[in-house]
N, CA, C and O atoms as a GROMACS GRO file, in nm:
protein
  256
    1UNK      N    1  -2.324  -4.070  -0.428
    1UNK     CA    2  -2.287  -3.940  -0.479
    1UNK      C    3  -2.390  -3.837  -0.433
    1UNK      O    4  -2.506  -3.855  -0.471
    2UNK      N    5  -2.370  -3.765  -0.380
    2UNK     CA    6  -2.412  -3.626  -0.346
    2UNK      C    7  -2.495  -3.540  -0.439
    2UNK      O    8  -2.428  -3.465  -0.509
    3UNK      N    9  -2.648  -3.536  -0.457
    3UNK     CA   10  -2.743  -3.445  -0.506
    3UNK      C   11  -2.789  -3.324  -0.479
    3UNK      O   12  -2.824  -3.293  -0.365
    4UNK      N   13  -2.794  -3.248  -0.573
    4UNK     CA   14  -2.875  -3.154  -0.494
    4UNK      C   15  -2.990  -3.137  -0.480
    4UNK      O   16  -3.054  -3.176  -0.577
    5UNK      N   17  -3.077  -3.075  -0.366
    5UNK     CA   18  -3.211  -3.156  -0.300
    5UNK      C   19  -3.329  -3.045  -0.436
    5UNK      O   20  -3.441  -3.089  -0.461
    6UNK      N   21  -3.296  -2.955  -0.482
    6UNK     CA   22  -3.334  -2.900  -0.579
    6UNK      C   23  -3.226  -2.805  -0.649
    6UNK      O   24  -3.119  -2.759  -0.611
    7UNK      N   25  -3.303  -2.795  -0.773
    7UNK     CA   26  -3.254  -2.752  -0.876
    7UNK      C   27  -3.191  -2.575  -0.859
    7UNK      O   28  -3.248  -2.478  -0.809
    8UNK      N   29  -3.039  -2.588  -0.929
    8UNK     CA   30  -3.038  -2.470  -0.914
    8UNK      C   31  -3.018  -2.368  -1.026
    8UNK      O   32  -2.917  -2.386  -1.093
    9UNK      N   33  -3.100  -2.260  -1.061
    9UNK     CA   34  -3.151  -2.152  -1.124
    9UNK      C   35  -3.028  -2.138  -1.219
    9UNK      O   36  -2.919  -2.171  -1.174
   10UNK      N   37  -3.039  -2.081  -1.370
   10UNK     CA   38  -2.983  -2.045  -1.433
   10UNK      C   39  -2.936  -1.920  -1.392
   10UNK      O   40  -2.813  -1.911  -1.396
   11UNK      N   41  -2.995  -1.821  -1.353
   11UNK     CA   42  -2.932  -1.687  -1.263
   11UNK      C   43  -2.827  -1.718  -1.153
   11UNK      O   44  -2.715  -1.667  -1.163
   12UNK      N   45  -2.864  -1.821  -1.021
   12UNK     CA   46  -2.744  -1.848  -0.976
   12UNK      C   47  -2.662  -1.904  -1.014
   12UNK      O   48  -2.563  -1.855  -0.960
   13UNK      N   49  -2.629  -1.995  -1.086
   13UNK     CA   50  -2.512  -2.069  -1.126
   13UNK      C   51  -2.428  -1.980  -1.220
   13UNK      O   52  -2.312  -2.013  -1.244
   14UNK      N   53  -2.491  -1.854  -1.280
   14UNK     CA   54  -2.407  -1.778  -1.343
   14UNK      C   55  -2.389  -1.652  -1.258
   14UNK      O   56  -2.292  -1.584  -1.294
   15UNK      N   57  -2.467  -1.598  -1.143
   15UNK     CA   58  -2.413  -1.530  -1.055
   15UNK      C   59  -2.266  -1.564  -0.991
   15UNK      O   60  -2.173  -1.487  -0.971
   16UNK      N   61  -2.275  -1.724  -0.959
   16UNK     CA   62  -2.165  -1.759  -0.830
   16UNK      C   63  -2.085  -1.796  -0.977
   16UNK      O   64  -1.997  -1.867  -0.928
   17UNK      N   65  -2.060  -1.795  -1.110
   17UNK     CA   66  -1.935  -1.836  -1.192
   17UNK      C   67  -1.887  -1.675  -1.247
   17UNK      O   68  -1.800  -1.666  -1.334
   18UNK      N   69  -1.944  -1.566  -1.194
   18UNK     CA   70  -1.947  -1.464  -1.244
   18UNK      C   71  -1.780  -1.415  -1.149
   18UNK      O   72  -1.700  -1.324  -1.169
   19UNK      N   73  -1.785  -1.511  -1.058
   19UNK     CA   74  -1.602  -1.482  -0.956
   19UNK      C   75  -1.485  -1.539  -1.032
   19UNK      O   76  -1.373  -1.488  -1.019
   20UNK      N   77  -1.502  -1.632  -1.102
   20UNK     CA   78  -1.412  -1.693  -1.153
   20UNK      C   79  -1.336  -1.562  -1.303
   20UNK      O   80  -1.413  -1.511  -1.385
   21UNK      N   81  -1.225  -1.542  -1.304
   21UNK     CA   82  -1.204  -1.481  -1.396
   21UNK      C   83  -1.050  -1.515  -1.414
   21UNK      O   84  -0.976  -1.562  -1.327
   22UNK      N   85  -1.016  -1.483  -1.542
   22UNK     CA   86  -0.856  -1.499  -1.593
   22UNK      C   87  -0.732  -1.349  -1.550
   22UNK      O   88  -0.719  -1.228  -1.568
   23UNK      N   89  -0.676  -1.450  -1.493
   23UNK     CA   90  -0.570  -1.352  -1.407
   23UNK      C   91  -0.482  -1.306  -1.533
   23UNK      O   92  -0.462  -1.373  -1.634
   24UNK      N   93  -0.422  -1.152  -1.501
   24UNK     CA   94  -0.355  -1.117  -1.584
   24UNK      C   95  -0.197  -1.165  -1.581
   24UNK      O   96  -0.137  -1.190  -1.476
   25UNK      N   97  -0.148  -1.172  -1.691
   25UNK     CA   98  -0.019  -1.232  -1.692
   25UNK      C   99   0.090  -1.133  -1.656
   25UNK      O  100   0.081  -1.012  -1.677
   26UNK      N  101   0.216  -1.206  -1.587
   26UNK     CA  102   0.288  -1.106  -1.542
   26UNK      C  103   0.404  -1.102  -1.622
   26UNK      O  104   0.449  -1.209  -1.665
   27UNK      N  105   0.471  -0.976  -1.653
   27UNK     CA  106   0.548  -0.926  -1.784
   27UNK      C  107   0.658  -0.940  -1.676
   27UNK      O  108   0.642  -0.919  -1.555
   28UNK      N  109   0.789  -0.983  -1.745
   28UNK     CA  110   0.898  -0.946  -1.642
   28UNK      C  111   1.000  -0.857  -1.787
   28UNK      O  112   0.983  -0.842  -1.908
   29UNK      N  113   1.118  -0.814  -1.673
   29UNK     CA  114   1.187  -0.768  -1.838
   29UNK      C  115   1.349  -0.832  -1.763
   29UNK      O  116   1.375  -0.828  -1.643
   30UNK      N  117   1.421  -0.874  -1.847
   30UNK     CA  118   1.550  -0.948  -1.872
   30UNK      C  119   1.632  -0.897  -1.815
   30UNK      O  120   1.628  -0.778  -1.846
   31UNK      N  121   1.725  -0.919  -1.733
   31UNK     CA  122   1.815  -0.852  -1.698
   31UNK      C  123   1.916  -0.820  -1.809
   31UNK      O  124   1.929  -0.700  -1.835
   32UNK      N  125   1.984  -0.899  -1.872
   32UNK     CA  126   2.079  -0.886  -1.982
   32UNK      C  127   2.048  -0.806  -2.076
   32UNK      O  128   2.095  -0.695  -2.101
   33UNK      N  129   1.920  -0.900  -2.157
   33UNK     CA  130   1.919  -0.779  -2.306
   33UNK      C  131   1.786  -0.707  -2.293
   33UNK      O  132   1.730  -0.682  -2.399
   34UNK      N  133   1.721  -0.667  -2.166
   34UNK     CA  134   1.631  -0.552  -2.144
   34UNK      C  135   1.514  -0.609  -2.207
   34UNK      O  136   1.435  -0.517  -2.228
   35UNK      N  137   1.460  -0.741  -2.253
   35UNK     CA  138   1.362  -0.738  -2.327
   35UNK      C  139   1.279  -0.813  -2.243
   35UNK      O  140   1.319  -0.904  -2.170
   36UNK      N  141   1.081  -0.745  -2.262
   36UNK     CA  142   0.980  -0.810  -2.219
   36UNK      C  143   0.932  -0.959  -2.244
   36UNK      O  144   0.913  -1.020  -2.350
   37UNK      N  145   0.921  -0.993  -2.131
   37UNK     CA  146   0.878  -1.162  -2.160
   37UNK      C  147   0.791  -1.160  -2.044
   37UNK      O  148   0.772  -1.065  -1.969
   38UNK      N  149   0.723  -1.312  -2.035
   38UNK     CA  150   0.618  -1.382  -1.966
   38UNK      C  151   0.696  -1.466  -1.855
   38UNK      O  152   0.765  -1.560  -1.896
   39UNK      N  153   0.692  -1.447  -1.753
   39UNK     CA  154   0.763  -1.496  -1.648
   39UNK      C  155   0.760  -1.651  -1.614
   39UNK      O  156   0.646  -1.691  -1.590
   40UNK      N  157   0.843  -1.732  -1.608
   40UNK     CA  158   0.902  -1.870  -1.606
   40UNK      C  159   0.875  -1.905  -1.743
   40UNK      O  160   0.859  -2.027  -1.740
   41UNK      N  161   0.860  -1.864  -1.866
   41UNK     CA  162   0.887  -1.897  -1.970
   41UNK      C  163   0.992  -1.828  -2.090
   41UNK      O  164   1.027  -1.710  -2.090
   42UNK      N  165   1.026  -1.913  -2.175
   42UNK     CA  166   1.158  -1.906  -2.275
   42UNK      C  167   1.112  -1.831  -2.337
   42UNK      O  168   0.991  -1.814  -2.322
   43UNK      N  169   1.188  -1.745  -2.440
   43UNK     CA  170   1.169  -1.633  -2.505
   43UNK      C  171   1.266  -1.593  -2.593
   43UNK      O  172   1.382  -1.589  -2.552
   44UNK      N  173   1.236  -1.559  -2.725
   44UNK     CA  174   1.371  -1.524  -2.803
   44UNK      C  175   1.388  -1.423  -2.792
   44UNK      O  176   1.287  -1.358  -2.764
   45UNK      N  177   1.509  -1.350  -2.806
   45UNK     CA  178   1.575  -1.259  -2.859
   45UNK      C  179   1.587  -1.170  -2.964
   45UNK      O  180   1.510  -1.196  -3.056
   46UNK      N  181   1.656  -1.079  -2.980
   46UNK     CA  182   1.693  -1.006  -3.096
   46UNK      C  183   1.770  -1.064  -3.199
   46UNK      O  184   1.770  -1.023  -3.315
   47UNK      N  185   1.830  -1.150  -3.161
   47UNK     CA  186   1.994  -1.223  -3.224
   47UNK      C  187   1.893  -1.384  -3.290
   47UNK      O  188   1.923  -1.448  -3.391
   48UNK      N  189   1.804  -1.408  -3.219
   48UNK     CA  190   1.733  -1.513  -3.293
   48UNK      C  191   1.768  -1.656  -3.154
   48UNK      O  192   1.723  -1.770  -3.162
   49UNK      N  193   1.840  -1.612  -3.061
   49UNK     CA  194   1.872  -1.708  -2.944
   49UNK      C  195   1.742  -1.702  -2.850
   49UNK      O  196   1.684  -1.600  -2.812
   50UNK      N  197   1.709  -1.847  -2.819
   50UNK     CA  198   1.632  -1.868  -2.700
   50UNK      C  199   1.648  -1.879  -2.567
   50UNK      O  200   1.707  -1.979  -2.525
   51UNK      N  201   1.606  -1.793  -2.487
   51UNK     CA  202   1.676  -1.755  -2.367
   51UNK      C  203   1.587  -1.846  -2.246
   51UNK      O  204   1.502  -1.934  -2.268
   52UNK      N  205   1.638  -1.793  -2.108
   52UNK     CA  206   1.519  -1.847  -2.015
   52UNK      C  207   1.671  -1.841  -1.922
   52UNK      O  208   1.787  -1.874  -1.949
   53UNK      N  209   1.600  -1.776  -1.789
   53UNK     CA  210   1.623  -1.704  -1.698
   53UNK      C  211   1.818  -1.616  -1.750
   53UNK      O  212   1.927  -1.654  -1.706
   54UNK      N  213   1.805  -1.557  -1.801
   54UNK     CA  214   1.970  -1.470  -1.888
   54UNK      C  215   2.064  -1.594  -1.927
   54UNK      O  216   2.186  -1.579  -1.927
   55UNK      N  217   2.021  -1.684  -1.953
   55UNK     CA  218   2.099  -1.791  -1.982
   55UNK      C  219   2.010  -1.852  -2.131
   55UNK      O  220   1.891  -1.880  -2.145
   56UNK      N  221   2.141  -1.856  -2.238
   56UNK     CA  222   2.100  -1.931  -2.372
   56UNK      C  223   2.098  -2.059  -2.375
   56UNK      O  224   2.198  -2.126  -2.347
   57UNK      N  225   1.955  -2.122  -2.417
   57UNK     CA  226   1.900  -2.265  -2.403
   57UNK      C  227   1.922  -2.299  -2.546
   57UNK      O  228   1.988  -2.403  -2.557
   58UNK      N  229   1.880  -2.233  -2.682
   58UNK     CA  230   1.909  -2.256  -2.816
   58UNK      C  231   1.954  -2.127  -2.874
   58UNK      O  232   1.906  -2.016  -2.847
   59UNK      N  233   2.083  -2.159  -2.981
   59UNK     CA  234   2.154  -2.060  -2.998
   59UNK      C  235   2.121  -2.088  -3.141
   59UNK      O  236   2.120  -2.201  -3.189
   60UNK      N  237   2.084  -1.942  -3.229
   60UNK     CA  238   2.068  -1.903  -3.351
   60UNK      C  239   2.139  -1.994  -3.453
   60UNK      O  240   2.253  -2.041  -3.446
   61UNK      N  241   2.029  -2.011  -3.568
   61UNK     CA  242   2.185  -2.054  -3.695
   61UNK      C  243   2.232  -1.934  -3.724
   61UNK      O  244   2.157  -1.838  -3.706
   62UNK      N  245   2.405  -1.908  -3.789
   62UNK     CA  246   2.440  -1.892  -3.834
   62UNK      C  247   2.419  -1.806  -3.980
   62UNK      O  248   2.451  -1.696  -4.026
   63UNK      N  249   2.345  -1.926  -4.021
   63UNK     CA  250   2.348  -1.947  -4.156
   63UNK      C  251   2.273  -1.785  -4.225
   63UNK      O  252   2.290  -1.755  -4.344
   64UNK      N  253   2.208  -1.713  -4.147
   64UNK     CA  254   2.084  -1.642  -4.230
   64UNK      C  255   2.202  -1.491  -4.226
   64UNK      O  256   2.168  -1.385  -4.279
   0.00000   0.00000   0.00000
């Protein structure tokens, strides 16, 4: 396994992790019922139905 021949500095190792950062998420909006969601993921509705790409995957009870 591969060493390193000296030690490296608390300043660099947080200089070179200082690139790494969290990408912002991308909002899409629905074609059908106009509403904001997180792109390739499911999302409910107004009506209480779970959607994913304008097509209903779980449909509301009734009951309420």
């Amino acid at each position: 396994m591969a060493n390193p021949r000296t030690r490296s500095s608390k300043r660099r190792q947080r200089a070179r992790r200082t690139h790494y950062k969290a990408a912002i998420p991308t909002i899409a909006k629905c074609a059908v019922t106009g509403e904001a969601h997180l792109l390739h993921r499911a999302y409910y509705d107004d009506e209480g139905n779970m959607r994913y790409r304008g097509r209903i995957l779980v449909k509301a009870d009734d009951d309420e």
